[in-house]
N, C-alpha and C positions, 0 to 999 in steps of 0.2 A: 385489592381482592386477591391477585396473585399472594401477596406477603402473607395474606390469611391461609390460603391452602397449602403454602408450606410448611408454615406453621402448626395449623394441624395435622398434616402429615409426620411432621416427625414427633406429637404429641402421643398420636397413633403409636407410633413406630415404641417409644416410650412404655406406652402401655400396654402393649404388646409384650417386649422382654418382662417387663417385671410380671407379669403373670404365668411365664416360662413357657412362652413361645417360641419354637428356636433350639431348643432342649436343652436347656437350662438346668445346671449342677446344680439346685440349692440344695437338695436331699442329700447330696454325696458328703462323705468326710472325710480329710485327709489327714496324712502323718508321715513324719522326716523318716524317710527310709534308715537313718544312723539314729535315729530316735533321740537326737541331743538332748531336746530338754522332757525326755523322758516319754508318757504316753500323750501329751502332749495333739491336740487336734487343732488341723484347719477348716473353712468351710471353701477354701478355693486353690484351685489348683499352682499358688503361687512356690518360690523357693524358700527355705527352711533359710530363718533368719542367724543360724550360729555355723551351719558350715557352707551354706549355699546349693545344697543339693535340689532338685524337685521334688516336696512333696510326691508321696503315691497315692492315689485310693483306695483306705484299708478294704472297701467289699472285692476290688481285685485280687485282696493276696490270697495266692494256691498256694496248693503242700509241693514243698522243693523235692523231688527225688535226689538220692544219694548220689551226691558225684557234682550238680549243680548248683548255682549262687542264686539265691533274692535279692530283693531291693536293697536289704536293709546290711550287706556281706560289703568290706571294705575292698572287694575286687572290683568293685563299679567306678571305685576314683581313675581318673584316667592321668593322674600325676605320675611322672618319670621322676626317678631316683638314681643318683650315684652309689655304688657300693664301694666296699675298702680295696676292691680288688678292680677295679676299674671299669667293672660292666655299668650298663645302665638297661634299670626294669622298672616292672610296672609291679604294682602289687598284687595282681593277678599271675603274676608268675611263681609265688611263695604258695598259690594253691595245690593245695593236698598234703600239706603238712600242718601240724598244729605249730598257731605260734603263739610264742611270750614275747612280749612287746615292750618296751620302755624310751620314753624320751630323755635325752643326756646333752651335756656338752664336756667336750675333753677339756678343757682350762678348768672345770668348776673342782673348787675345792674342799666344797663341805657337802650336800645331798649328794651328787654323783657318785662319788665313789663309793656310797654306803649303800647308793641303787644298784652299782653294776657290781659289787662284791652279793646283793641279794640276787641278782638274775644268777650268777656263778653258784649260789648255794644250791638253788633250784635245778641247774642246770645237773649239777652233781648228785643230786638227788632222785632226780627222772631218769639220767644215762639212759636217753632211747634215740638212736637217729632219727626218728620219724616226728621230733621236735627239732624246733628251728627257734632261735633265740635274736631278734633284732631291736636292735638300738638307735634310735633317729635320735640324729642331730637339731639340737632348736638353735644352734649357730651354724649357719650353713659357711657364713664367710669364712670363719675361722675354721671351720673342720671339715678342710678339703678331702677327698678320697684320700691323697697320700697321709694324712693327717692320722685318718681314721685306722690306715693300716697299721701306724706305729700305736696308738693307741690300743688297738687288736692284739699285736705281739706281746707291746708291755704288760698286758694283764691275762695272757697265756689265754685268748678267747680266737686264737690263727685259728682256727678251723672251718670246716665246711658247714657245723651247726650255727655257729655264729655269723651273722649279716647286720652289718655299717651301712646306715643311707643317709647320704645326705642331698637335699633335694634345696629346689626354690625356696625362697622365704614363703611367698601365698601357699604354694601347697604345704611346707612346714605347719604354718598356721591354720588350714585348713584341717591337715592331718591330728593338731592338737585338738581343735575342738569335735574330731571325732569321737578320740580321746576322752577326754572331757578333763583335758589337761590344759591348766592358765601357767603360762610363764610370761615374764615380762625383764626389759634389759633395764640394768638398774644404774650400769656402768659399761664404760666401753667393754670389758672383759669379763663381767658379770652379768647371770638374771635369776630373776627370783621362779620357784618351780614347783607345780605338784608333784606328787613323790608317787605315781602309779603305775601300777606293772598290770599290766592285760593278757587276759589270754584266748585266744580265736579259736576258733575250730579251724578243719582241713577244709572248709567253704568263707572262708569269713569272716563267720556270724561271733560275736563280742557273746562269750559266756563268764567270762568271771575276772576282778579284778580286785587286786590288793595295796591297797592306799597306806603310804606310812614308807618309813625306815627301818629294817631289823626287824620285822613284824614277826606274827609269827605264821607259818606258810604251809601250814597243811592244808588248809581251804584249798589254796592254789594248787599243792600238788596232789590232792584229791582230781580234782578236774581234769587235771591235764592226763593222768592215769584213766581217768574213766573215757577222755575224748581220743585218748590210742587207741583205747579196747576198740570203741566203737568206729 
């Protein structure tokens, strides 16, 4: 008898949630505040399966005032970084600047160098302080802060607009598929890589990116002109 009213008791209890007792989400929908795989919807409040963030619920999102970040703005990663110069930050510290963003490795000898001779075109083409140009390492072992500074000198990028980070492997990783950047090691001193250059606002927020080699880059430096103005 006992074994029975327990038994219906948690039948109850059962019947109960599925009818959304308790106040139960099923009406709600969510989406990866980095929008990895685009617009992409949940129906439960779990983590976003390509960078591991939490889902938000889109009927939550307000209008951001000027000045402050959303969900969706890469200042919410709480990953610490190396730079060439030996501080260590968060990526909420590069806010208020636009930035151009590109992942590298200093051994590579074919993509790289025809990515950071493209951030260098752009760079000379914008000449505004108020852009900041940064380069993440996807070999963190090999491209220690001291590493990254000869690297900096040898391609005339010493300056205060230019920023080297090299951080953890997981946050690397993480950080690529904010990206939406695949690289993979192919050899001890090699990895294979997409070729894209992004560009954020002074909050953030991912407005525009240019995929390729030598491409050609007024898209990009259209944006980056108009995210000064404003």
């Amino acid at each position: 008898m006992i074994q029975r009213a327990i038994l219906f008791s948690l039948l109850f209890s059962v019947i109960l949630l599925s009818a959304g007792c308790g106040g139960a989400d099923e009406n709600k929908v969510y989406q990866c505040p980095m929008k990895c795989e685009g617009e992409k919807t949940y129906s439960s409040p779990d983590r976003c399966p390509v960078c591991n963030m939490f889902v938000t619920e889109i009927e939550d999102k307000v209008e951001v005032s000027e000045g402050e970040i959303s969900t969706s703005s890469i200042f919410n990663l709480t990953s610490r970084w190396n730079t060439q110069n030996g501080e260590e930050i968060e990526l909420k510290d590069l806010k208020g600047d636009v930035l151009v963003m590109v992942m590298i490795y200093t051994s590579c000898k074919a993509a790289c160098p025809r990515l950071v001779a493209d951030m260098r075109n752009i760079a000379q083409a914008v000449d505004n302080p108020a852009v900041k140009y940064v380069l993440v390492s996807i070999d963190p072992e090999t491209d220690t802060p001291e590493r990254l500074k000869e690297f900096a000198i040898e391609n005339q990028m010493d300056t205060d607009q230019w920023i080297f980070l090299q951080g953890k492997m997981d946050d690397v990783r993480e950080f690529s598929n904010v990206l939406s950047v695949k690289y993979k090691q192919i050899s001890p001193i090699d990895f294979s890589h997409s070729n894209i250059i992004s560009v954020f606002d002074q909050t953030g927020e991912l407005q525009h990116q240019q995929e390729g080699l030598g491409v050609n880059n007024e898209a990009t430096l259209a944006k980056i002109a108009e995210l000064v103005v404003n």
